[in-house]
KEVEXRO-387011 format. One record per residue (C-alpha): residue in three letters; z, x, y; residue number from 1. Coordinates in nm, 2 decimals. Each point is the difference from the previous one (the first is absolute). Example, Ala and Ser with C-alpha at 12.3 -4.5 7.8 and 13.67 -1.06 7.14 Angstrom:
<sites>
res; Z; X; Y; n
ALA; 0.78; 1.23; -0.45; 1;
SER; -0.07; 0.14; 0.34; 2;
</sites>
This chain:
<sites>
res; Z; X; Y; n
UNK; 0.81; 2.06; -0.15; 1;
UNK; 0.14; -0.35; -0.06; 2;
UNK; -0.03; -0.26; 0.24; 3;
UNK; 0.16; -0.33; -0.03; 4;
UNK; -0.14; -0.13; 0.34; 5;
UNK; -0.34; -0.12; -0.17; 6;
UNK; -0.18; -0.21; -0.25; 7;
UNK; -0.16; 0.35; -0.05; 8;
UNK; 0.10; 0.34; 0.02; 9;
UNK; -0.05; 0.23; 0.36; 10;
UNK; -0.27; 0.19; -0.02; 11;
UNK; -0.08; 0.27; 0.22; 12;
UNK; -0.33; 0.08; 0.13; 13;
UNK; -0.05; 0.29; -0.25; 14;
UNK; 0.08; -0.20; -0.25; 15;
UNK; -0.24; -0.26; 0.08; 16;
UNK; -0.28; 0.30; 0.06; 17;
UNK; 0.07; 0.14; -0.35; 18;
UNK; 0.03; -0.37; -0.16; 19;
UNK; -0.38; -0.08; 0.14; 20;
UNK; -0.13; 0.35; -0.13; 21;
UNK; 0.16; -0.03; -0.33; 22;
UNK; -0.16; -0.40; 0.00; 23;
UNK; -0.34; 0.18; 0.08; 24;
UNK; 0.03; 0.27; -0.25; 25;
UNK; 0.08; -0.22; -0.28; 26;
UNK; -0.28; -0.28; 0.12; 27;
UNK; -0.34; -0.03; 0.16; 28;
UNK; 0.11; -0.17; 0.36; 29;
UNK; -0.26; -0.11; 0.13; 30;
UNK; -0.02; -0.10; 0.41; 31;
UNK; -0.03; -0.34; 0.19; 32;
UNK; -0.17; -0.13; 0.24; 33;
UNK; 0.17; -0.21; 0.28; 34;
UNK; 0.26; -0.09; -0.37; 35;
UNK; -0.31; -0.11; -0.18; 36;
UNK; -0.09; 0.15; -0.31; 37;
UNK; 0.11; 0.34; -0.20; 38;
UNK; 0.36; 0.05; -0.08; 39;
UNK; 0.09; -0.31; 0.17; 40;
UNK; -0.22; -0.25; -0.17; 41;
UNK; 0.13; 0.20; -0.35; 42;
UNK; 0.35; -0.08; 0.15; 43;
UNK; -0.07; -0.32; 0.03; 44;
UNK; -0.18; -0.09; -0.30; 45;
UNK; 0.35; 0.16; -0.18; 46;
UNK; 0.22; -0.22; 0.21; 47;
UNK; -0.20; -0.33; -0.07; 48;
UNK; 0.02; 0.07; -0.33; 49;
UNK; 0.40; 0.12; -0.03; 50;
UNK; 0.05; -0.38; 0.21; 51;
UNK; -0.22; -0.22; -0.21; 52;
UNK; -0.23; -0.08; 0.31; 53;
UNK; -0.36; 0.00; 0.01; 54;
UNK; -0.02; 0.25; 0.30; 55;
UNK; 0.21; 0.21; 0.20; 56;
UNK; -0.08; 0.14; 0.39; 57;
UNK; 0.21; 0.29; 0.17; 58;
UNK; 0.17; -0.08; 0.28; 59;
UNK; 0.17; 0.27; 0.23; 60;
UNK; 0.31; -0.19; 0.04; 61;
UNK; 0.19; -0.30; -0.18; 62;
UNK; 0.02; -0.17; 0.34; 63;
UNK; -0.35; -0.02; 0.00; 64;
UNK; -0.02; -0.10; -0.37; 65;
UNK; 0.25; -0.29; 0.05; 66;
UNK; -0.19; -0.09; 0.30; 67;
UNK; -0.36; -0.01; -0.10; 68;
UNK; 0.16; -0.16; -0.34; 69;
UNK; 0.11; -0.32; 0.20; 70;
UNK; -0.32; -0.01; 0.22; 71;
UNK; -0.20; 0.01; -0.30; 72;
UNK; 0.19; -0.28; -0.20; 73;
UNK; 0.11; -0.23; 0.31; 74;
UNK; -0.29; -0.28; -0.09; 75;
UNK; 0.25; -0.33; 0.02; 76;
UNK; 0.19; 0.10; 0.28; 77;
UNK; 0.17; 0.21; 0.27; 78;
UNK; 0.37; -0.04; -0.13; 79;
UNK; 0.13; 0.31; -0.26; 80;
UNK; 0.30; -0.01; -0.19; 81;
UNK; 0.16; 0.34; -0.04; 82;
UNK; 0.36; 0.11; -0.01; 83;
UNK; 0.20; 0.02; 0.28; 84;
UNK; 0.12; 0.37; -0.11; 85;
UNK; -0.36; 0.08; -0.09; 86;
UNK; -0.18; 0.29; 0.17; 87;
UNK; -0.30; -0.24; 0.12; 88;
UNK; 0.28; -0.23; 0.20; 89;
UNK; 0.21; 0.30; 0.12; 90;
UNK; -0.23; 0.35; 0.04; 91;
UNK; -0.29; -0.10; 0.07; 92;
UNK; 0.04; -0.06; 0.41; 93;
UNK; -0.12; -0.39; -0.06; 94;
UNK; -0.38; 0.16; -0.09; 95;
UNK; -0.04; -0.28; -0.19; 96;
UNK; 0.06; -0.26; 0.30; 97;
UNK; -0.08; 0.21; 0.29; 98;
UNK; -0.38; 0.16; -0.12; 99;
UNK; -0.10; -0.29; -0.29; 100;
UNK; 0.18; -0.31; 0.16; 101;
UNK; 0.20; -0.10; -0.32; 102;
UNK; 0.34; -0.17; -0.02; 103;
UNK; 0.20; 0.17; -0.24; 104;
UNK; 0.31; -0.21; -0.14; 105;
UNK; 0.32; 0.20; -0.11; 106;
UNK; 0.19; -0.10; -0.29; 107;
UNK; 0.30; 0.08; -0.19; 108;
UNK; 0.16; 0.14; 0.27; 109;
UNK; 0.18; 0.31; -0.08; 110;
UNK; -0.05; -0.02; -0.32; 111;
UNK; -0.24; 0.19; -0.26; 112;
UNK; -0.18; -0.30; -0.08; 113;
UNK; -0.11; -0.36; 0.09; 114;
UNK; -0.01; -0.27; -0.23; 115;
UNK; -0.25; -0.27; -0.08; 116;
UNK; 0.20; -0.28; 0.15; 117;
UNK; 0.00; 0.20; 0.30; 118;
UNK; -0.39; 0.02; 0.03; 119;
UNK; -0.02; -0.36; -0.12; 120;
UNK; 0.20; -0.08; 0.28; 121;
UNK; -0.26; 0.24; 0.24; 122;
UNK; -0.27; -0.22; -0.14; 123;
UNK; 0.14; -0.30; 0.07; 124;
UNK; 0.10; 0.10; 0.38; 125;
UNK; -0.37; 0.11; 0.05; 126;
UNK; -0.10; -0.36; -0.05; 127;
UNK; 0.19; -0.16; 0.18; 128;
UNK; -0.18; 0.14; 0.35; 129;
UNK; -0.16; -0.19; 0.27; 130;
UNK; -0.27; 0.25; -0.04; 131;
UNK; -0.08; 0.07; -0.36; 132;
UNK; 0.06; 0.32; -0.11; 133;
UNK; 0.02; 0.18; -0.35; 134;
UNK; 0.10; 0.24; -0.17; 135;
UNK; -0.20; 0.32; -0.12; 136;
UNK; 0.17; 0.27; -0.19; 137;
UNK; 0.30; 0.05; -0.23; 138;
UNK; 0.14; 0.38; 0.04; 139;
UNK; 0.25; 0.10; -0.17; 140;
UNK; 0.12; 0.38; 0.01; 141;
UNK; 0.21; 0.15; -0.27; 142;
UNK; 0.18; 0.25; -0.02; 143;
UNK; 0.14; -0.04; 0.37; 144;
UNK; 0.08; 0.24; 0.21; 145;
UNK; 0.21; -0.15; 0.23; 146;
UNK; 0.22; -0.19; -0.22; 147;
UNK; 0.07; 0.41; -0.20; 148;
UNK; -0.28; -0.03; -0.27; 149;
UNK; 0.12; -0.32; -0.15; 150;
UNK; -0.28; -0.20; -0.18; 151;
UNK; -0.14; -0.34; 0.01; 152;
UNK; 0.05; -0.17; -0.31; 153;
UNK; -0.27; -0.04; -0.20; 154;
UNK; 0.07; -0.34; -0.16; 155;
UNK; -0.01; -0.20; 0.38; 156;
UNK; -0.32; 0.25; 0.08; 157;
UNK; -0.17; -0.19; -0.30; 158;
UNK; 0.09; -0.33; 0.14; 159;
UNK; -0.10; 0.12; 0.33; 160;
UNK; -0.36; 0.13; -0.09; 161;
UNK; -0.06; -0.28; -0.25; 162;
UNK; 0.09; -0.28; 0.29; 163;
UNK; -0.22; 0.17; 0.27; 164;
UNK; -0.26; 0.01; -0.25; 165;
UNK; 0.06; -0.35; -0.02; 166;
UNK; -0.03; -0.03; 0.36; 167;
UNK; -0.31; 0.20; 0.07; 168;
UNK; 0.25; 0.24; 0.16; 169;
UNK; -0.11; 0.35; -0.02; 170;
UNK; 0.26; 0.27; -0.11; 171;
UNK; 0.04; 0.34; 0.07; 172;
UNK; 0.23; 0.25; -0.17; 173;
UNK; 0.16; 0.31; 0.27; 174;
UNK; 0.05; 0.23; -0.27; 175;
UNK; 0.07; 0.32; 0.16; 176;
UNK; 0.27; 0.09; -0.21; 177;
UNK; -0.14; -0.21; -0.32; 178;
UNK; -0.05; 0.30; -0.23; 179;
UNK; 0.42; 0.09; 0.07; 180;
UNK; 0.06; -0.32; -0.02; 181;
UNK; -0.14; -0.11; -0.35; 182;
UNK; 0.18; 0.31; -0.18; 183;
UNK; 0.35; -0.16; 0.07; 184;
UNK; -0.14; -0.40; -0.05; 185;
UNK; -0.19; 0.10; -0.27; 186;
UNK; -0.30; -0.20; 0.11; 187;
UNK; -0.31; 0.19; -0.04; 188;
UNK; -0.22; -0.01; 0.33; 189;
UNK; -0.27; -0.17; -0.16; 190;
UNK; 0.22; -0.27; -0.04; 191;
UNK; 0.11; 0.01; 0.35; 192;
UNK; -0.32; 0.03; 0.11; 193;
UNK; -0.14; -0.33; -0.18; 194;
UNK; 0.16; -0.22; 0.13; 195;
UNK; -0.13; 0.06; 0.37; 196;
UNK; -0.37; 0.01; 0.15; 197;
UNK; 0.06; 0.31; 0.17; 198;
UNK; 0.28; 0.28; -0.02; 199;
UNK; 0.11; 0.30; 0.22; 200;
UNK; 0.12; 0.33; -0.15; 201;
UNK; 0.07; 0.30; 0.20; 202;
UNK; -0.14; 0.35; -0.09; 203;
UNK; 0.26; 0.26; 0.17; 204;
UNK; 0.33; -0.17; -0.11; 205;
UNK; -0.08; 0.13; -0.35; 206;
UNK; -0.37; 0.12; -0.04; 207;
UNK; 0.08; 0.32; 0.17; 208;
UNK; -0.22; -0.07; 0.28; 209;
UNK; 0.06; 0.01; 0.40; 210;
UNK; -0.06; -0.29; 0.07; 211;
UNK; -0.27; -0.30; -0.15; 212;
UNK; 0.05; -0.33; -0.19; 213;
UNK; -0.22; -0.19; -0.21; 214;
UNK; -0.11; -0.40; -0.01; 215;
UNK; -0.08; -0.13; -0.29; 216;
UNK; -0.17; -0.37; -0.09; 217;
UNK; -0.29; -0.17; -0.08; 218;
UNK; -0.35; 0.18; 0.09; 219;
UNK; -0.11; -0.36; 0.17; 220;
UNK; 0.24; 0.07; 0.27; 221;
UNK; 0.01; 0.36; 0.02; 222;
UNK; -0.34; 0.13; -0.06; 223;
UNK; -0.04; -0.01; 0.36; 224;
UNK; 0.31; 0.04; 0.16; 225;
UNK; -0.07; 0.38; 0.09; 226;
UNK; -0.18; -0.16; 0.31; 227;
UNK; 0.30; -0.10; 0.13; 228;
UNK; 0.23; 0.27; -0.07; 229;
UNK; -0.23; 0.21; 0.21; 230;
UNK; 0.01; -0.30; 0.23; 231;
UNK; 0.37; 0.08; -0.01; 232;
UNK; -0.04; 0.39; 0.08; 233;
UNK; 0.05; 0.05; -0.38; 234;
UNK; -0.28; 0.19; -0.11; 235;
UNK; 0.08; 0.34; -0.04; 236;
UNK; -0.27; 0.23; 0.03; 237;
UNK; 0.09; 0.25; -0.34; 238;
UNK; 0.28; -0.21; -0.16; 239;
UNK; -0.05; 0.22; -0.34; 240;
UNK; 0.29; 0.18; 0.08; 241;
UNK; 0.25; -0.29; -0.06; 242;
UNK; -0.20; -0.12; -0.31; 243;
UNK; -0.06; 0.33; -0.17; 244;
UNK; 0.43; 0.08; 0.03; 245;
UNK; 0.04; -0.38; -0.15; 246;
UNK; -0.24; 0.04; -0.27; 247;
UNK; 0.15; 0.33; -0.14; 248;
UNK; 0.36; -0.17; -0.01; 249;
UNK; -0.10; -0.40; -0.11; 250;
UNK; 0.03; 0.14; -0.39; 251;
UNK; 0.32; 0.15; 0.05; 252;
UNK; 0.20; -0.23; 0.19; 253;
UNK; 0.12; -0.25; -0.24; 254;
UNK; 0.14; 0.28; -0.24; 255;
UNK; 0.16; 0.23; 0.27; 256;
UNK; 0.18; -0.29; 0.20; 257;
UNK; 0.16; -0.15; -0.34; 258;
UNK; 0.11; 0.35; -0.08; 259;
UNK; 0.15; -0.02; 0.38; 260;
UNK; 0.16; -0.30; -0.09; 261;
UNK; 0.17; 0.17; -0.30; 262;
UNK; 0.13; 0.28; 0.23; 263;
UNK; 0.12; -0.27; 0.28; 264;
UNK; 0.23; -0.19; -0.25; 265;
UNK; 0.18; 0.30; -0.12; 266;
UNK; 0.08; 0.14; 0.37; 267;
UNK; 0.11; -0.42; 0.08; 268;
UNK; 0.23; 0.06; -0.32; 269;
UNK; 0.11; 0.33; 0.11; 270;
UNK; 0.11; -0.10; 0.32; 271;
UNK; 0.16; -0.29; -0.07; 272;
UNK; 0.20; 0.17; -0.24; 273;
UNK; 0.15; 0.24; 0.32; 274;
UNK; 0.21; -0.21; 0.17; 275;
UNK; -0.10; 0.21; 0.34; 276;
UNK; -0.32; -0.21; -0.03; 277;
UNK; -0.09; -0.34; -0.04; 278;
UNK; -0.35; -0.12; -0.11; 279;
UNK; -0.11; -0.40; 0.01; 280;
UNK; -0.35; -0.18; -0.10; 281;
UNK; -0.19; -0.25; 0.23; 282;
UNK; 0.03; -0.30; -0.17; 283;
UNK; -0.41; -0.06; -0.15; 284;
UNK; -0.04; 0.30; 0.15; 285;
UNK; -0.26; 0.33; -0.11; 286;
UNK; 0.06; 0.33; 0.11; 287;
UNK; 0.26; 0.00; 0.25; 288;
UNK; 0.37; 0.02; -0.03; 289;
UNK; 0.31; 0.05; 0.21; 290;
UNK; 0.20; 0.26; 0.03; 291;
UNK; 0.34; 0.02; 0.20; 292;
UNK; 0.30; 0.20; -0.02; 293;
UNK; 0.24; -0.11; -0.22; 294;
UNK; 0.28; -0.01; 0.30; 295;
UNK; -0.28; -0.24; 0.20; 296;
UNK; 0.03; 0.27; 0.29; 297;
UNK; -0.25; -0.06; 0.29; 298;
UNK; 0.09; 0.33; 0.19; 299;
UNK; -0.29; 0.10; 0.15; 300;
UNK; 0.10; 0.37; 0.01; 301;
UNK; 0.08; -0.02; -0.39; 302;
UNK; -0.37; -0.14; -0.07; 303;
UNK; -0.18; 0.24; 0.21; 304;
UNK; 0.16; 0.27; -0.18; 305;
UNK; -0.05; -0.17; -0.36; 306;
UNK; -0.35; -0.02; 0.07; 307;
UNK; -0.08; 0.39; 0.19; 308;
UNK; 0.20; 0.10; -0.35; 309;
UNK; -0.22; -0.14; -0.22; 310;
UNK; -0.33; 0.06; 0.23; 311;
UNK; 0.13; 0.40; -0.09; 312;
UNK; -0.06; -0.06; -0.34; 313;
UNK; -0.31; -0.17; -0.01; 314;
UNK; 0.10; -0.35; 0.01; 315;
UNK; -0.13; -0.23; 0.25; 316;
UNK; 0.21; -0.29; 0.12; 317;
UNK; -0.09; -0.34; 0.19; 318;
UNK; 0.21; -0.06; 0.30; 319;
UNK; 0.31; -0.19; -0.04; 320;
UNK; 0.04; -0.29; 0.11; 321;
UNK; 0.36; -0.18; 0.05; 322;
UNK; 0.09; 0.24; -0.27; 323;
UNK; -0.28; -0.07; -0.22; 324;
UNK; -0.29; 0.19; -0.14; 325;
UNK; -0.30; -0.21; -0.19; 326;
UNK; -0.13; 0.26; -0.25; 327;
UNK; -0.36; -0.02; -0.12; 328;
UNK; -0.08; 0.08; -0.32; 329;
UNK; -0.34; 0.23; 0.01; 330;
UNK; -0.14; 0.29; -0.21; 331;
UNK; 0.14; 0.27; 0.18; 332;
UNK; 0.28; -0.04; -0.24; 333;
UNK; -0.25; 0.15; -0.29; 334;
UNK; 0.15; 0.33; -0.12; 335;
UNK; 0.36; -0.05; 0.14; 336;
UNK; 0.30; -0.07; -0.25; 337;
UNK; 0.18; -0.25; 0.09; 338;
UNK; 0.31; 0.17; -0.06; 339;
UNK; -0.04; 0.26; 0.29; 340;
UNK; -0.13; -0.24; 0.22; 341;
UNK; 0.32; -0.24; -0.05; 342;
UNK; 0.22; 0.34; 0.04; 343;
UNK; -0.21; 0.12; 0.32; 344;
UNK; 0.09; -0.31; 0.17; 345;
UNK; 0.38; -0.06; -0.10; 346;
UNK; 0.08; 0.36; 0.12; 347;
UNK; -0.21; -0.10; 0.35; 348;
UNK; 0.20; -0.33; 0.02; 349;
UNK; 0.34; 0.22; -0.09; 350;
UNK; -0.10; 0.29; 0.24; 351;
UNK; -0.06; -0.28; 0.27; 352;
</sites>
């Protein structure tokens, strides 16, 4: 099966089931307690050292990473700068204000990124109050979802980090889709990951795990940070399961998603070629492109029957939306040609 709905391919619980034995087969897993210790702390001892960070703590979430990232590095002040399109502005329910009492400042306002005049300007607004206030954390999250995968350019995210560090500003990195994101930037994640105190990647958006995310920064503010994520309710009792899938897949990932890459250009170039189809980029974008018809029909009827078509032959579609479907670009493309995937989903749009 293909799915573009996902930074990862749809796995179905046997697949997951025989993923885990295989990862157990191949490797001594060893079990947790409460996420302490065993395939975890090996997880997590790969992941610090992938990131450049001196220690690394499983969290069951990314909301809870992001969270306990900005608790731990709030020191100057209750103010955070984030983007407004982030996930920690927008998904998050206002965790951030409503449980820790923080005051989180959107900028760049529909827009992938913010700029350093912008968080000057933030800095100077914060002290200019009655009551002095201040400014804690810098977070910046690239690639971003809700602006279609685009990324955050990396030259203003220097001047960012550089000027916070200036400012005694800590910085966190919400990189839940950092390890897509560097193989079309071409940014390693180590270099990413150095220029913040603390960064974010998620497990299950390309690890082939459930669920799970990892925090990464230095060990003087995470060594004991596990206190709180159980504080949180995020201790899980036996959280092997997650690490031990994670593990088995960390040395394969960078090789199969370039390779799924590879395949993703040729279909683009296929379908463009159609004239039934029409593919576009995301401008700084990653892993997601659009795909319309070439007419720019927005029948519903016509879409539904585009997309039960393809679902026939394997191909799993994102909803449409005013006509448009953002495709991700995952490994479940590995051991597809191109060249009957274009053809499977010219003769759906025709047949439609």
């Amino acid at each position: 099966m293909v799915s573009f709905r996902y930074d990862a391919p749809e796995y179905t619980p046997d697949e997951v089931s025989q993923a885990l034995a295989s990862a157990i087969e191949r490797r001594k897993v060893l079990p947790d307690s409460y996420s302490l210790g065993g395939a975890v702390l090996e997880l997590e001892s790969a992941m610090a050292a992938m990131l450049g960070k001196e220690r690394a703590v499983f969290m069951p979430t990314g909301t809870l990473a992001n969270h306990l990232a900005i608790r731990a590095l709030a020191v100057k002040g209750r103010r955070i700068l984030v983007q407004e399109r982030s996930h920690i502005y927008q998904d998050m329910g206002d965790a951030l204000s409503t449980i820790s009492g923080f005051n989180l400042i959107p900028l760049g306002h529909h827009r992938a990124h913010f700029t350093l005049e912008e968080a000057h300007g933030a800095l100077a607004d914060a002290a200019q109050t009655k009551v002095k206030t201040g400014i804690g954390v810098l977070s910046v999250e690239t690639p971003v979802r809700r602006c279609d995968g685009a990324v955050f350019d990396f030259r203003e995210m220097t001047r960012l980090t550089c000027w916070a560090r200036e400012n005694g500003i800590g910085t966190h990195l919400d990189g839940a889709r950092l390890f897509i994101g560097s193989h079309y930037t071409k940014v390693s994640v180590r270099d990413y990951a150095s220029l913040f105190d603390t960064v974010y990647v998620s497990l299950y958006k390309y690890f082939g795990t459930p669920s799970g995310a990892i925090l990464a920064g230095p060990a003087s503010l995470l060594d004991g940070i596990y206190h709180e994520r159980r504080m949180f309710g995020g201790g899980l009792n036996q959280a092997w399961i997650f690490a031990g899938l994670a593990l088995d897949a960390l040395h394969r990932f960078d090789e199969e998603f370039a390779e799924a890459i590879l395949l993703s250009e040729a279909l683009v170039e296929g379908l463009s070629k159609s004239g039934v189809l029409s593919v576009a980029r995301v401008p700084n974008g990653s892993n997601v492109f659009v795909l319309t018809f070439a007419d720019g029909t927005r029948d519903p009827g016509r879409h539904a029957r585009f997309v039960q078509r393809l679902r026939t032959k394997q191909i799993i579609m994102p909803e449409s939306v005013s006509g448009k479907y953002l495709l991700k670009v995952n490994t479940s493309l590995l051991g597809n040609k191109p060249s009957k995937l274009a053809s499977d989903m010219l003769s759906a749009a025709i047949e439609a």
